[in-house]
N, C-alpha and C positions, 0 to 999 in steps of 0.2 A: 065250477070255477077253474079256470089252466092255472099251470103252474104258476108261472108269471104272474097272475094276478093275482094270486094268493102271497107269495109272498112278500109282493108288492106292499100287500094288506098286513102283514105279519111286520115287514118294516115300519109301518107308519105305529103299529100297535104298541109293539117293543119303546120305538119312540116318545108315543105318548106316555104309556104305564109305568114306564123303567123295567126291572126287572120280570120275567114272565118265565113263568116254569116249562117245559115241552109236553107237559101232561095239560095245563089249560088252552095251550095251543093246536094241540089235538084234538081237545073238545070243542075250541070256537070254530073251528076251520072245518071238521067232523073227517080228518084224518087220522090215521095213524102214527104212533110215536115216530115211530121207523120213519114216516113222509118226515117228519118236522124237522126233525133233527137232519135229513137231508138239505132244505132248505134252508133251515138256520145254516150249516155249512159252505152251500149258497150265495148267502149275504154276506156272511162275514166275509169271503174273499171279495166281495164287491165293498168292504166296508161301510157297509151298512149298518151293524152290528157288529156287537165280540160274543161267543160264544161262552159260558160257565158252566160250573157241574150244575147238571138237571136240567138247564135254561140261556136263558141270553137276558144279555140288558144292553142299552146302549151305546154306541161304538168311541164315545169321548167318557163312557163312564169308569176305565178302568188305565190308567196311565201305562205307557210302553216301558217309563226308563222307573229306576227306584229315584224317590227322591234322596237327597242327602241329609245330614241329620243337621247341619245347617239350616238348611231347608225348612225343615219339619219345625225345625223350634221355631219358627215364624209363624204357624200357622195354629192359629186357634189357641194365641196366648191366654186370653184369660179365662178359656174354659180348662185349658191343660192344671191353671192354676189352681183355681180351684178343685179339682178333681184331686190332686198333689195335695192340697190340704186337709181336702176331705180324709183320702186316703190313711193318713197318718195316724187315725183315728183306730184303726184296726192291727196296728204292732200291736202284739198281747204286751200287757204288762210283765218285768221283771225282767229275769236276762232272756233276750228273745235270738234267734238265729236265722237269717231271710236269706235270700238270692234279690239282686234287682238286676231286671233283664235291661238291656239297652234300649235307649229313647227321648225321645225330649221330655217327657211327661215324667220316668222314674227318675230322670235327671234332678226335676225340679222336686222331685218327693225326697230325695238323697239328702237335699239340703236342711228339711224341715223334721229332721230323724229326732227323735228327743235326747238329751244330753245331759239327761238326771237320771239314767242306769246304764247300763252295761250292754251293749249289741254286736253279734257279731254278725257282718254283713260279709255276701261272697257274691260277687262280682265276675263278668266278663266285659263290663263296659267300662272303657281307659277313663272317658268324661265322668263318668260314674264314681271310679276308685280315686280320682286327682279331687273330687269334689270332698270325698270322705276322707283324705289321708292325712287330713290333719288335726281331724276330730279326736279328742283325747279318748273318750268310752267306746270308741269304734275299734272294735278290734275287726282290719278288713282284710280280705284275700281278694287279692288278683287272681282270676280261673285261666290259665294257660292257653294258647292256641295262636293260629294268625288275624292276623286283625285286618278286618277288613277298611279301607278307607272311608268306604261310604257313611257305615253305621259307626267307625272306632271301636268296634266290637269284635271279642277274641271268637272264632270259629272255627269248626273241624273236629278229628277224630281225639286228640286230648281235650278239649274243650269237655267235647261230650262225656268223654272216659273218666274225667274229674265228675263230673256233676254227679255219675254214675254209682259212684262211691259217697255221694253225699245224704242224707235226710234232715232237713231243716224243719223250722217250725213255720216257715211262712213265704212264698212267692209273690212278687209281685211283676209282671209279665207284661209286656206293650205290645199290637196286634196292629194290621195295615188292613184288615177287612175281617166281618162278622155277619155272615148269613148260618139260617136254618141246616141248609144243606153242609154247606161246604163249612160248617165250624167257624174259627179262627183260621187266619191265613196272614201270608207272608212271601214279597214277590221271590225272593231266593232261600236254596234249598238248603245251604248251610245255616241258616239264619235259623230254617223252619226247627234242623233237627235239633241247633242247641236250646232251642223254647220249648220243642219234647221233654226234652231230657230236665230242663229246669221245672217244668209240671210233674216230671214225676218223680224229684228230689222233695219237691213238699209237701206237709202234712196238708195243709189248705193252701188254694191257690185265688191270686187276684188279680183280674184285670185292668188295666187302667186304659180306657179310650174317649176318648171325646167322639159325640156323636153322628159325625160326619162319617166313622168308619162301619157303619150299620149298613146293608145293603151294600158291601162291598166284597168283591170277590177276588183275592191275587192267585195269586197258580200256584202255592205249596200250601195245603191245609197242616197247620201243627196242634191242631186237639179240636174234639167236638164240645159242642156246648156244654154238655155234664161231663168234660173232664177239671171243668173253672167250678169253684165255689161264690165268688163272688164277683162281679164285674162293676165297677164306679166309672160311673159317667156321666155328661153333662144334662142339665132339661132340657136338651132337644132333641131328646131320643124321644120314640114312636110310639105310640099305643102298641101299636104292633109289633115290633120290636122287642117291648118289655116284655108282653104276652109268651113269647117266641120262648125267652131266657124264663120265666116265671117255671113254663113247662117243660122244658129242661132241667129245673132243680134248681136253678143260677138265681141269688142274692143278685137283686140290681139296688146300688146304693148310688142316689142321685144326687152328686155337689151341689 
């Protein structure tokens, strides 16, 4: 087979499959890693494809711009809800101390915090802290930094340097993509390191995504699958998927 045709064939594959690793594409094709990932290189300048760690998936499956948190609170309202509801289920009881990272999704858990003990939540998201600031058992902290328009979230080198200094008893964390390979992820780099740093201020950590973000891949990984204890999402996550997290160690709790 020339080259051409091959990838020709590797186009239509990607397309059909969705994602596809450069190790199974070296075995249907019966080249080398090193050829594939030439190719995949290839297409994607032809747009044909986007490239991701390990593999490729298809060239409309990974958006160019971030959406806005406008944006995102539109989308996949009543799986968000529920998930928010679920979630709430796992603040330990008694006086508890969380971080909620920014999102539509911790937005709407924010509001459903319970209000017969005593919490103290710490914060980097403005929508976040305006939603909690009137709560009487909330004792809240605003996490310092610049805020970005997009997310209304504080980011940067204080940001992080607070967190740094913190140990809480419970994270709950929002994510823009979850595969095998590439972990958690998040299309920009300040975003990625303050969800670092928020994972490793707590004692257990949770995820909150709606199942759309499975098989998604953005350009900053901010933790691998066993740095999460538990991930809540909606039923239309995958066999495969759940398997993926099972063997990782990762609690998947399904709204």
């Amino acid at each position: 087979m020339y080259a051409e045709e091959r990838q020709e064939a590797m186009a239509h594959h990607v397309g059909r499959i969705g994602r596809v690793s450069v190790a199974d594409l070296a075995e249907a094709y019966e080249v080398t890693t090193e050829t594939v990932r030439r190719d995949l290189t290839v297409l994607e300048r032809a747009g044909l494809l986007r490239r991701v760690h390990g593999g490729a998936v298809p060239a409309d499956s990974l958006p160019v711009t971030e959406a806005a948190l406008a944006e995102r609170d539109l989308a996949h309202t009543k799986e968000k809800d529920r998930i928010a509801r679920t979630a709430v289920a796992l603040v330990p009881p008694g006086d508890a101390t969380m971080l909620l990272d920014a999102g539509s999704t911790t937005h709407r858990l924010a509001g459903l915090l319970p209000r017969d003990r005593r919490i103290t939540v710490l914060t980097h998201a403005v929508p976040v802290a305006s939603r909690l600031a009137g709560q009487a058992n909330v004792e809240l902290h605003l996490l310092p930094g610049r805020v970005r328009s997009t997310t209304q979230a504080a980011v940067g080198e204080d940001t992080v340097a607070a967190l740094g200094r913190l140990r809480v008893d419970l994270a709950f964390v929002g994510t823009n993509g979850i595969t095998a390979d590439h972990g958690f992820s998040t299309p920009d780099p300040a975003e990625a390191a303050v969800k670092r740093a928020l994972i490793a201020a707590a004692r257990r950590v949770v995820v909150l995504t709606d199942a759309s973000k499975f098989g998604a891949e953005r350009t900053v990984s901010f933790a691998r699958l066993s740095d999460v204890d538990v991930v809540v999402t909606d039923p239309g996550i995958r066999d495969e998927d759940r398997r993926v997290l099972d063997e990782a160690g990762v609690e998947v709790v399904v709204a």
